[in-house]
N, C-alpha and C positions, 0 to 999 in steps of 0.2 A: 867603429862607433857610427851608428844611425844621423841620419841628417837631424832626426827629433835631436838627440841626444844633444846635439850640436848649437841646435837651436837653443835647446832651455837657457844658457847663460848668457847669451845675445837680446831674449826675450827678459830675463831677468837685471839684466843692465838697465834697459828702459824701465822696468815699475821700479827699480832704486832710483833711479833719477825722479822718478814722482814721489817720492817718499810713500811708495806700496812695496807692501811684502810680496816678498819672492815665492817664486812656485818650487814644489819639489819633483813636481814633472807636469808634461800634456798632455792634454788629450787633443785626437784629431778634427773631434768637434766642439774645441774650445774655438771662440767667437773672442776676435783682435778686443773689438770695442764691447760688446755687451757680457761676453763672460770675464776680459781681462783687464776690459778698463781703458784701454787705448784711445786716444782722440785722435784727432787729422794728426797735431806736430807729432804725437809719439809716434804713428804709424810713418811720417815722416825719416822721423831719427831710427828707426825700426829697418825702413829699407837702404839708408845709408850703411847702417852696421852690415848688414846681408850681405851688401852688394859686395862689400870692403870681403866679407868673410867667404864668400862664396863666387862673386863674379857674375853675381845673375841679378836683374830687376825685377823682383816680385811683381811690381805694380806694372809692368811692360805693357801687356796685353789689357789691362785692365783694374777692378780693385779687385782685392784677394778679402775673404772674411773671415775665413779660421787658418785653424794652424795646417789643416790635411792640404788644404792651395796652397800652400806656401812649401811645404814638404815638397807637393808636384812639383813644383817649378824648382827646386835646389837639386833633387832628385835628376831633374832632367838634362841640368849638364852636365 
């Protein structure tokens, strides 16, 4: 299974929490906040889940805005 793969149900945990429908996959160039909707707390509760799931801080190095940074850095450890 793909890190994407892995992602979609961590990403869709958060838009169920906002009362948004869920995605049936990514794209690399989907945008946290402006394609998905995310504000600061989701992307917040966004890197908690990650971090819980994977062991890595998305936001480390800095902010991340689509899903392909985010893949980077899961990918990288």
């Amino acid at each position: 299974m793909n890190s994407k793969t892995k992602l979609l149900p961590l990403i869709n945990r958060v838009l169920e929490g906002k009362g948004f429908e869920t995605l049936d996959s990514l794209s690399d160039n989907d945008k946290l906040r402006d394609d998905l909707g995310l504000d600061s707390f989701d992307l917040a509760e966004l890197t908690v889940i990650i971090e819980e799931e994977f062991n890595v801080d998305i936001f480390e190095d800095g902010l991340v805005e689509n899903i392909s940074e985010i893949i980077i850095k899961i990918d990288a450890v």
